[in-house]
N, C-alpha and C positions, 0 to 999 in steps of 0.2 A: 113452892107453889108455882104454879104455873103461868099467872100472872106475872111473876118477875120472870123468868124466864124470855115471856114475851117483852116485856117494856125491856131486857138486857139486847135483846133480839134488835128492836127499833132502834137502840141506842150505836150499835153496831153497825147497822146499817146505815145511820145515819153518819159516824162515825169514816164511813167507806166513801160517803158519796160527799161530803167534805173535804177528805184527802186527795180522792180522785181530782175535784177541781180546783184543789189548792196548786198540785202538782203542774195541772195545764196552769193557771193562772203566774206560778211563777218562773215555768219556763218562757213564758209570753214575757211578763217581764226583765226577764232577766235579759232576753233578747234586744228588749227597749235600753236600756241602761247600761249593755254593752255597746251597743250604737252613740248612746248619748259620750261615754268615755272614748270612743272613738274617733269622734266628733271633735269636740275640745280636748283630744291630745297635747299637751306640749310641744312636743316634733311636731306640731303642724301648727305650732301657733308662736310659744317664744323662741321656740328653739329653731324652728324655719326659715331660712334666709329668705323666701317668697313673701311670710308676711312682711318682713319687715322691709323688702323692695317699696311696694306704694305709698307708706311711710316716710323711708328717705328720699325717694324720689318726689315727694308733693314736698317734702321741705326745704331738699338744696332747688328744685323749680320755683318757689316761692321767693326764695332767698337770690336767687337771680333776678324773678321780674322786682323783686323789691330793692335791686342794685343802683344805687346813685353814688356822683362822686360827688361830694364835696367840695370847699374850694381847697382847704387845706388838704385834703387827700388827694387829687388832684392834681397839686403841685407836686408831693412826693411821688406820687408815681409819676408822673410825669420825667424827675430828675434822673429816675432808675429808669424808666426808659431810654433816656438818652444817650445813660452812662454805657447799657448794653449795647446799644445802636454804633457807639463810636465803638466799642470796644472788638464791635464784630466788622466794623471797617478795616479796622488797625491789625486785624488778622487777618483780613483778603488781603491787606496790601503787604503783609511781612508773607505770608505764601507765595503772591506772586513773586516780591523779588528774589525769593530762595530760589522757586525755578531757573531762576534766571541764569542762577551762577551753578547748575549745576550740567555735567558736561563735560565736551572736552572745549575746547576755546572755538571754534567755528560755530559750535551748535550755542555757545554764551553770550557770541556776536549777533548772530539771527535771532535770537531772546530779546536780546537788550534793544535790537533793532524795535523789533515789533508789540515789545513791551513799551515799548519810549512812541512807539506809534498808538498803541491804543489808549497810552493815560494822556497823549495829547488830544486825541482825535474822539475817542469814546467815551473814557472813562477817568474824570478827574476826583479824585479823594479828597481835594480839599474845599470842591464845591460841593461833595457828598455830603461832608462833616460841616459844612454851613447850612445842609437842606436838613441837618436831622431833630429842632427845635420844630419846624412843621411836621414832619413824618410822626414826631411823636403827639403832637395834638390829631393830627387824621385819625392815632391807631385810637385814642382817645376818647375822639367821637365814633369813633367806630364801633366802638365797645357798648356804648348805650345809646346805640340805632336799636327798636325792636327786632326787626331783622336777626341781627346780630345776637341778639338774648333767645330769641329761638333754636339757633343754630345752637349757643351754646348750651342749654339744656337737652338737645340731641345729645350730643357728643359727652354731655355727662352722663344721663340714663344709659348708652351707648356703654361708657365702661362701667356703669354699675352692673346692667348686666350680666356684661365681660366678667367681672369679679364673680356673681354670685354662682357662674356656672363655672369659672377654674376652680373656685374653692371650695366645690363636693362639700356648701350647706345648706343646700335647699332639697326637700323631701319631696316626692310627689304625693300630691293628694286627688290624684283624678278619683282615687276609689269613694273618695266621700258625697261626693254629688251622686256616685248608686246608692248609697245609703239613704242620702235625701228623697231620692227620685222614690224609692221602696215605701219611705215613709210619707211619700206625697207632700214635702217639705218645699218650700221654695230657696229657704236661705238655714243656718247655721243657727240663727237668734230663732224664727220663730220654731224648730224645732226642742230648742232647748225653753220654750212656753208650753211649749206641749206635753216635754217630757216631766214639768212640774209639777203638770196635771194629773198625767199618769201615776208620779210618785204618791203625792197627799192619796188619791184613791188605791194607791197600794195600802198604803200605811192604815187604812180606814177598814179597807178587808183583814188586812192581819187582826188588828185590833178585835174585828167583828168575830173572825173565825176562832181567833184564841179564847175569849170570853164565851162563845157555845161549846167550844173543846170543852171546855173545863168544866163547864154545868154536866156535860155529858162523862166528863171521867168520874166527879164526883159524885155522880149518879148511879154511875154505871160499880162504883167502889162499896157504895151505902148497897146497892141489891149485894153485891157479894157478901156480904156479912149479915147481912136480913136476910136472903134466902137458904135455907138448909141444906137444900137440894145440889147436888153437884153439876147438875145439866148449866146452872147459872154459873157455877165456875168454869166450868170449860168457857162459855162464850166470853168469859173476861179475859181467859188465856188468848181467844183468837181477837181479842178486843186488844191486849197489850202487844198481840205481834203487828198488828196493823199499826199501831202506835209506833215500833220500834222500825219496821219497814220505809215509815214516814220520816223517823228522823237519820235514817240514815241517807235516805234518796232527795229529800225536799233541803232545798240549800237551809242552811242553819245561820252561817252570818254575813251581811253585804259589809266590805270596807273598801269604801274609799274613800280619797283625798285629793283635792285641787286648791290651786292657788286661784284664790276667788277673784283676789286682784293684787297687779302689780307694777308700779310705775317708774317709768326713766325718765331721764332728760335729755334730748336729745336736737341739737341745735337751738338751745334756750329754748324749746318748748316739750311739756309734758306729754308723755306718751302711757297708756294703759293698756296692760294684755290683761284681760278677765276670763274667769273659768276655765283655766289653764289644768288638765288631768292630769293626774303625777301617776295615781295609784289607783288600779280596780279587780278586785275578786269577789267574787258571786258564788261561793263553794257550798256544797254539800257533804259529805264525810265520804260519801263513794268519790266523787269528786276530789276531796282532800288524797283519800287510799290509790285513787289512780296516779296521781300525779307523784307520790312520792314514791312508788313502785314504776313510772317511765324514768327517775331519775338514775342517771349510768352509773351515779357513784355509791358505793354499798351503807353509806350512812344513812343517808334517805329511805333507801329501802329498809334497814335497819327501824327506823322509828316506824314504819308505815306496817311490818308487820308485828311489832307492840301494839300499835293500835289497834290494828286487825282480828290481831288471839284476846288481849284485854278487855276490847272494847267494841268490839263485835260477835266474833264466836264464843265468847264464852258469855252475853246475854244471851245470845239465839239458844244454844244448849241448854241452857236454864229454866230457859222458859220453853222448849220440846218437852224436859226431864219435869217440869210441874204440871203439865198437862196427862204426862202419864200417871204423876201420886194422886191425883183428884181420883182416878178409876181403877188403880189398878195397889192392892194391898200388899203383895208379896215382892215387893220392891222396895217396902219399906227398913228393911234390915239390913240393904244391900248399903258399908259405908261410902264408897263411891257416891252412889246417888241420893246418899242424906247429906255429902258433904257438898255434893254441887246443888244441890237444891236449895239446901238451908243458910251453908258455909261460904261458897263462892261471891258470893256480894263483895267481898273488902277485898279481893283479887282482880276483879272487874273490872273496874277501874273506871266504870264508868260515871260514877258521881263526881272524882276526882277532873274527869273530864268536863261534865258539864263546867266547874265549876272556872278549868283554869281556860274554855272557852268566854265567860262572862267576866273576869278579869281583865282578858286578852281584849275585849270590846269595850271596858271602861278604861283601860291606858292607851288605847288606839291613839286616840284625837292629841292627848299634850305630849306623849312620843313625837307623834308626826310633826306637831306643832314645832318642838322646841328643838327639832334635830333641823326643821329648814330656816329657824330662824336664825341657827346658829350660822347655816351654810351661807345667808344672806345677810349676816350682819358688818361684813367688810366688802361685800360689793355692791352694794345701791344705800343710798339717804333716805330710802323710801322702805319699811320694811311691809314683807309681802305679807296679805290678809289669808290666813291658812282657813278652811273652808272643808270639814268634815260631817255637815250635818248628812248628807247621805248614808253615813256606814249606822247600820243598826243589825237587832237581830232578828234573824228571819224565822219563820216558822218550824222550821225542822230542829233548832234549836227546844222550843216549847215541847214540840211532840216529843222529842228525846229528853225531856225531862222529864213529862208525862209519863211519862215510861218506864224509868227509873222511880221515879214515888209509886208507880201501879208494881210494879215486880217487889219494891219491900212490900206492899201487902200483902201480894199473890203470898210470901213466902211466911208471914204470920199467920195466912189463913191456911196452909198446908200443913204450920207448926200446929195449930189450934183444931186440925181435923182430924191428924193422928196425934193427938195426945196421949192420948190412952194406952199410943204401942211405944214398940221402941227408938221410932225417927225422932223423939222427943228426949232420948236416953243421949 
């Protein structure tokens, strides 16, 4: 009838203009969410000698204004002061007198002369060695003049500096303030408020769009079998390539991973790095097929054209070759094209695929979990908070499932239209 026809028509369309804004909506995001992981990267957070500059520099600054002596401390340094203070007398006065004797005898006379002239006249050692119990209280007080704690905290950020740029570990991140500035951000935190926002209303679109998907497949599956007419099966054919299009092009699963939070100690006080990014992929199956055909070594490519002949060309083939059996009869004898139409399903591979995608998505999180906890469990007291609630699956995942449940119909209803001949033999 031609009533389903139409409403198979509407379904399609609608169908189209669904995917169509799926596809902008998750290129939009995916753009968001790669910023946001870029953002809280690691390398620019625990693993960056920059972060961790203002940190120890407000702790050893602190730990200077907060420097008192003691009486008992006090006195011991004090005693090491004095000991080094003579000690570095008793070395000017053994260099001088080694000068002295060295020579021939007229240049040891003129030495001894002028030597014996300056420790009377200038320089006496043993009233040095009576002035150095005051010198060492001066350096003393000198120490906890404010003054003096100023200066010292120069000269310490001064080589901390020094350090962090001979030790090639600090990262630049000039590029993240364009990122901000792009997203009209001011700071790091309130970007990542925003991007929570973004997320939940992602999550709320998939939801929405998956639940009208499905009203509309299982709609569009009931006309196939209620209507008699073969005009409704062709548009189910062009209704499951648009399906298959979608999960191949619209990202299928988000995974990532960050350490949510993770704490040191560091100068008896605790320190925390939060939302720390380990791990992020946004992929689609073209996406997956691209990357593992850039790879130079032939394993990669390897897997990637399994995928490709499996699980790609040989749906699209399938479903070309059942859109010619709805119309055309004398194709039906042909074994080639009764065994790809009918037969090809369990070579496919592409159930096998969904399924050990949705696997791979439910061991993500205590993989990840239990491989850093292990990596952190001999280097901090603190063990770090693993934090995967972002990885989920995306749309292109659903549609490409859709579409493997709509092709075994497609292929009962082709079994059930020529029953009569011999594609059913």
């Amino acid at each position: 009838m031609k009533i389903y026809s139409l409403l198979a028509c509407c379904c399609l369309l609608l169908t189209c203009s669904y995917i169509s804004n799926e596809y902008q909506k998750q290129s939009q995001f995916k753009q968001h969410h790669t910023d946001y992981a870029e953002l809280n990267n690691i390398r620019y957070g625990l693993l960056n000698a920059n972060s961790w500059k203002p940190i120890i520099a407000t702790q050893l600054s602190s730990k200077i204004e907060d420097f008192e002596l003691g009486t008992s401390d006090r006195r011991a340094l004090k005693k090491e002061l004095e000991q080094s203070l003579h000690t570095l007398l008793k070395d000017a006065e053994n260099i001088i007198d080694k000068k002295v004797h060295e020579g021939n005898a007229l240049n040891q006379f003129v030495r001894q002369v002028v030597v014996g002239f300056i420790k009377t006249i200038a320089i006496d050692f043993d009233d040095l060695h009576k002035e150095v119990p005051s010198v060492a209280n001066n350096i003393l007080n000198e120490l906890e003049r404010p003054e003096m704690k100023n200066k010292l905290k120069d000269v310490v950020l001064h080589e901390l500096n020094q350090w962090i740029e001979e030790s090639g570990q600090h990262v630049s991140d000039r590029h993240l303030s364009h990122i901000l500035k792009h997203h009209k951000m001011s700071d790091i935190k309130s970007f990542n408020q925003h991007f929570e926002d973004i997320n939940q209303q992602h999550h709320k679109s998939n939801l929405s769009v998956l639940l009208m998907q499905s009203l509309l497949f299982c709609l569009m599956t009931a006309l196939l079998y209620r209507d008699t007419h073969r005009r409704t099966a062709f548009i189910y054919t062009i209704f499951l390539c648009t399906l298959f299009l979608a999960g191949v092009f619209i990202p299928m699963m988000r995974i990532y991973a960050e350490l949510e939070s993770i704490e040191f100690i560091l100068l008896n006080k605790r320190l925390v790095f939060e939302h720390q990014a380990l791990f992020y992929q946004h992929k689609s199956l073209a996406d997956i097929l691209k990357l593992l055909f850039s790879q130079t070594d032939g394993q990669g490519r390897f897997v990637g054209g399994i995928i490709l002949v499996f699980s790609v060309l040989f749906p699209a083939i399938k479903l070309l070759l059942s859109a010619i059996c709805i119309y055309t009869r004398q194709y039906t004898n042909n074994v080639v094209l009764r065994w790809l139409v009918l037969h090809s399903s369990k070579w496919s591979m592409i159930d096998v695929f969904v399924v050990s995608i949705f696997l791979s998505f439910l061991g993500f999180e205590s993989l990840v979990s239990n491989a850093l906890k292990a990596g952190f469990s001999n280097a901090s007291t603190y063990q770090p908070v693993i934090d995967t609630h972002y990885t989920s699956l995306e749309p292109g995942f659903f549609y490409f499932f859709l579409f493997v449940l709509g092709s075994g119909f497609m292929s009962l209803y082709i079994k059930n239209l020529h029953q009569d001949t011999d594609l059913t033999h």
